[in-house]
N, C-alpha and C positions, 0 to 999 in steps of 0.2 A: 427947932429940931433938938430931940434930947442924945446928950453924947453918947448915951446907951443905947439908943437905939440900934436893933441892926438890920441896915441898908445891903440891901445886895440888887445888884446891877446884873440886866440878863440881854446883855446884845445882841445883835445878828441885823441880819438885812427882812429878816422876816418877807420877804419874796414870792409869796405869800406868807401867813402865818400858817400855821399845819397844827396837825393833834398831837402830834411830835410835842411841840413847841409849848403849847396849851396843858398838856398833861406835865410837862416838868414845874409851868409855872403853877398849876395847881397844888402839886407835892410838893411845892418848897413854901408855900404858904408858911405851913407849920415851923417853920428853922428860921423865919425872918419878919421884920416888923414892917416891911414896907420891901417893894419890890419895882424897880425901877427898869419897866422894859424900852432898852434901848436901841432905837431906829435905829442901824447905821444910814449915814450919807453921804456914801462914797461915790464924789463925783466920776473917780475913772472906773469905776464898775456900772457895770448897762444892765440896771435893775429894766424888768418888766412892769412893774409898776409903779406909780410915782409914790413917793414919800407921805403925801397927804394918806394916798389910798390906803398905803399900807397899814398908817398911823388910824386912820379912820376903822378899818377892819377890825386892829387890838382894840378900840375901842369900843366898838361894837360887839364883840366876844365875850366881855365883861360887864359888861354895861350893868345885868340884870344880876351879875352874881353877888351873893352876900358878902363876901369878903373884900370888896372891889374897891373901899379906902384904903387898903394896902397895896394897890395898883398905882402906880403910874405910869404914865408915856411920854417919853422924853424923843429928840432926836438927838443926832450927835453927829460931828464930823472931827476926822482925826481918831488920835490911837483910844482906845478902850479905855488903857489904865490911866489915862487924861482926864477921862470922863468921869472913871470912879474917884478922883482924887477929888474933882472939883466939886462934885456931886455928894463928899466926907462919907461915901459908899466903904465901909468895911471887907465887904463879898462881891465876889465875881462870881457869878451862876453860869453853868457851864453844864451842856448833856452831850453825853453818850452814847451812840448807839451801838459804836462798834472798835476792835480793835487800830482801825486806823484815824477814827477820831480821835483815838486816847492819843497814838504818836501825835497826832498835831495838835491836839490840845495840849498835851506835855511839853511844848518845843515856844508855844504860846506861854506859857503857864513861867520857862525860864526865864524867857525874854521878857516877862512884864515883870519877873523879880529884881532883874537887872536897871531899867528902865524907874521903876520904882523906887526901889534902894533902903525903904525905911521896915517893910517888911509888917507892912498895918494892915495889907489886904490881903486876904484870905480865899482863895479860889477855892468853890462849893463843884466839887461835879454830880450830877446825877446820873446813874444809869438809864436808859429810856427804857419804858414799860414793852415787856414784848411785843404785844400788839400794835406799837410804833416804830420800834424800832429800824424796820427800813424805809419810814417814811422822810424825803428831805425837800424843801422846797425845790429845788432843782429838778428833779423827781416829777416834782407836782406840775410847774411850771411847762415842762414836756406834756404833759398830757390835757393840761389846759389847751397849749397850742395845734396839738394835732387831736383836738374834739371829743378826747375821752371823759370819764365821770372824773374829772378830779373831787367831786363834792364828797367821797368816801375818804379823802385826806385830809379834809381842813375843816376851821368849826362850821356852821353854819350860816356865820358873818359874811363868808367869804362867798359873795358871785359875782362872776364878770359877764 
């Protein structure tokens, strides 16, 4: 790995993964040399789907795209900026959709400054594109369980 490189880390539980999710890691393409989407795996949260699947689905999302040596799929357990230290990740990728993700990403954004301490990582946020912006796995997750199209929120990887 070249120290120039720039690594940026884009976690979540991807619960499923969404177009949400999918269009921010498209548009950051451009701003980084490699992208490292990571699973979280938090045992005390009651994901809906397992780990594998999840990881399977990102990987199936990309699979065919041109840029998709700039992808990877990592898992992770424990805090983020753990993962990006270990990982000599410069960025933390981070979206947007609304004014109360901004509070709790800003609240996140201190506490990993703190946590941190060296001030090497650089938290990237995106705004999310209109047209997704009020898509969230949680969201999606609901309407898989009570039999709606969830397939208008997620890529095409995704069916259960």
């Amino acid at each position: 790995m070249n120290n120039k490189e720039k690594i940026a880390i884009f976690p979540g539980s991807f619960d499923p993964i969404t177009l949400g999710h999918y269009d921010i890691i498209i548009r950051s393409l451009n701003l980084f040399d490699k992208i490292i989407i990571a699973v979280g795996n938090n045992f005390e949260k009651k994901n809906m789907f397992s780990l594998q699947k999840r990881k399977e689905w990102i990987r199936k999302t990309f699979l065919n795209f041109s840029h998709k040596h700039k992808i990877e799929i990592e898992s992770f357990n424990g805090l983020t900026i753990s993962f990006c230290i270990k990982k000599k990740a410069k960025f933390l990728l981070r979206g947007i959709r609304n004014q109360f993700d901004f509070e709790f990403e800003k609240d996140i954004l201190f506490t990993n400054k703190k946590l941190e301490k060296t001030d090497l990582i650089e938290t990237v946020y995106l705004i999310s594109s209109y047209e997704n912006s009020h898509i969230c796995s949680y969201i999606v997750r609901d309407v898989m369980k009570n039999g709606g199209d969830y397939s208008i929120f997620v890529p095409s990887s995704v069916r259960i």
